[in-house]
C-alpha positions, 0 to 999 in steps of 0.5 A: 224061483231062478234068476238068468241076467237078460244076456243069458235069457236071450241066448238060452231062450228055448232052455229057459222055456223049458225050466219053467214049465217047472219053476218059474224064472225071473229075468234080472237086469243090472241086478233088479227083476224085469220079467218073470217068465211062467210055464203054461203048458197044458193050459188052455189059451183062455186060462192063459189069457184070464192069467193075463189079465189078472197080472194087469190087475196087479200091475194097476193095483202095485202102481195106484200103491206105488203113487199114493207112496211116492206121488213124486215119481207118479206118471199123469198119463200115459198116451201110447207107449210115451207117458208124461212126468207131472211137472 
């Protein structure tokens, strides 16, 4: 997998789109992943969007793991795009 920093991903948005239609490219800030960006052509949208939602699974089942870890840093809620710390 490659990596390209936010700045360089911004810049060479339409070069980045078509790398990964043949390896995948992970979008790195201040040295940690924040994205991953993935090459669909040839699907169709519903596989693209059933590969969507099996990501939010994961995303949902990683952040259930990450609290039970560390309860500390655990949101309560999330209301929106504004989500509350537990006191």
């Amino acid at each position: 997998m490659k990596t390209t920093n936010v700045k360089t991903a911004k810049n060479k948005l339409s070069e980045i789109l078509r790398e990964v239609q043949v390896e995948h490219v992970a979008i790195m800030n201040h040295g940690r992943p924040i994205a991953i960006v993935l090459g669909v052509a040839g699907q169709d949208l519903e596989s693209v969007f059933g590969m969507a939602e099996d990501l939010t699974q994961l995303r949902v089942r990683y952040a259930k793991e990450s609290a039970a870890k560390h309860p500390e840093r655990a949101l309560t809620r999330i209301r929106g795009d504004a989500a509350t710390l537990p006191p």
